[in-house]
Residue, then its C-alpha position, 0 to 999 in steps of 0.5 A: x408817408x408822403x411830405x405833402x400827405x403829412x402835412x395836410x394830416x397834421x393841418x387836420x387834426x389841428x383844426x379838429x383840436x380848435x373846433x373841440x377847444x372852442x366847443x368845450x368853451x362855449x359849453x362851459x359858458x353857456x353853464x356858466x350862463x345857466x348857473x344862478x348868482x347865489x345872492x348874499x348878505x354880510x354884516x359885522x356887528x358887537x355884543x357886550x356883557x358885564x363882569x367883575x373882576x376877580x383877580x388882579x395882576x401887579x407889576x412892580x419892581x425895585x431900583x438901586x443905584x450905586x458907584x459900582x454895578x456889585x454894590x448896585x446888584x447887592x444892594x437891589x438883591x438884598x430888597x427884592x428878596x425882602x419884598x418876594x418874602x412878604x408876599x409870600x407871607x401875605x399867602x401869595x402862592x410863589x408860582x404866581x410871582x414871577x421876574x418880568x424884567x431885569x436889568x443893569x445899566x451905567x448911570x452918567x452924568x451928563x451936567x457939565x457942558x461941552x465936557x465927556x458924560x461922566x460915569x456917575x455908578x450903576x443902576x440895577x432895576x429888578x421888577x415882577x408881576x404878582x398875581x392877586x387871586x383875593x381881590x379883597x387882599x389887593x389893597x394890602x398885598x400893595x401896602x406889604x410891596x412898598x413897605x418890603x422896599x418897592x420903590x416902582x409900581x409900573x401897572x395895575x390891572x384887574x382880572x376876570x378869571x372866567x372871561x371866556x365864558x362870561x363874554x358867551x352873553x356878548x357873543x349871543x347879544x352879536x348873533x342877535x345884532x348882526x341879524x336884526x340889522x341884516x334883515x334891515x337891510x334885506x327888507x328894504x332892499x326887497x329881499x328876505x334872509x336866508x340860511x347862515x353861510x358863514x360865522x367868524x369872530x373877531x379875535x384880538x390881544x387883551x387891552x385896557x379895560x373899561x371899569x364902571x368905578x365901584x369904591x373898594x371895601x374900607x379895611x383895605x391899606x390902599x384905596x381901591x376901584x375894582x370896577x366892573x369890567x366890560x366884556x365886547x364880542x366882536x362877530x361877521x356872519x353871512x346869509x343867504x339871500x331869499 
């Protein structure tokens, strides 16, 4: 084929592959024109339910001192085995004692100023979570754990075994929230809502629970307000806008 004969052909079919491209996109525009916005509405909102807690988790711990780390782990050794004992006899079941955290560690002093700290001995610190699965033992489950040698109780929290499906009231009370609000909100802005797109619940790690304080029964060694805990659903739905 002659150059100039190419040439023209290649001009051609470049041309021929613009005009299809830019048919193809007005096409596609004019679609997406024709195409209606599908209106919308998202709300957030929050149920609660009541519950009493059932259980109840201690940690607790033992820390000695002593001139060298041997006699300082002797020695907390010899009182933390007294104290898993007498949980053990207070009917606390052994898979529900467990070691949270161990730890030894020099002691110094510190006093003299201007001079080097001085190391003074060794410090061992044992400690253990213990859960109470009879609530109506907590009170002497704690007296039997400072008796046995205990010298720490870091934390106290009460239990709700079955919150999962105790917190389905706060999920319904949520559903119910974030509707009543949506349809609020669509109302006054002159539309009505529709089919549900899409439903999410909110997802968090545990923390402090709220107890509504109620007085623990008298025979316990130790005082003690188990409370009512406040179980909080947290969900975001979508709906169609009609």
């Amino acid at each position: 084929m002659p150059i100039a004969l190419r040439s023209r052909f290649l001009v051609s079919a470049l041309s021929g592959a613009v005009a299809t491209g830019f048919l193809m996109t007005q096409a596609t525009g004019l679609q997406a024109q024709q195409m209606p916005i599908e209106r919308s509405i998202t709300v957030s909102a929050t149920g609660t339910a009541e519950a009493e807690p059932d259980s109840a988790r201690i940690t607790s711990g033992v820390t000695t001192e002593a001139k060298t780390a041997r006699e300082a782990l002797t020695g907390n050794s010899e009182t933390m085995s007294k104290v898993i004992a007498e949980l053990k006899a207070k009917g606390i079941d052994p898979k529900d004692i467990q070691t949270a955290a161990f730890n030894v560690e020099p002691v110094m002093d510190y006093s003299k100023d201007g001079q080097p700290p001085q190391l003074r001995g060794y410090r061992v610190t044992n400690q253990v979570v213990v859960y109470v699965r009879a609530l109506d033992k907590l009170g002497e489950v704690l007296d039997e754990i400072v008796s046995a040698g205990a010298n720490q109780i870091q934390g106290l929290s009460f239990v709700v075994s079955k919150e999962d499906t105790l917190k389905d009231d706060a999920r319904k009370e949520a559903i119910a929230n974030a509707l009543r609000r949506a349809k609020l909100l669509a109302g006054a802005a002159g539309a009505e809502v529709g089919n549900v797109l899409q439903i999410s619940e909110e997802t968090q790690a545990s923390g402090p629970v709220t107890y509504a304080p109620r007085l623990a029964k008298a025979e316990m060694s130790v005082p003690i307000e188990a409370g009512t805990s406040t179980l909080e659903a947290r969900v975001t739905v979508t709906w169609a806008l009609k």
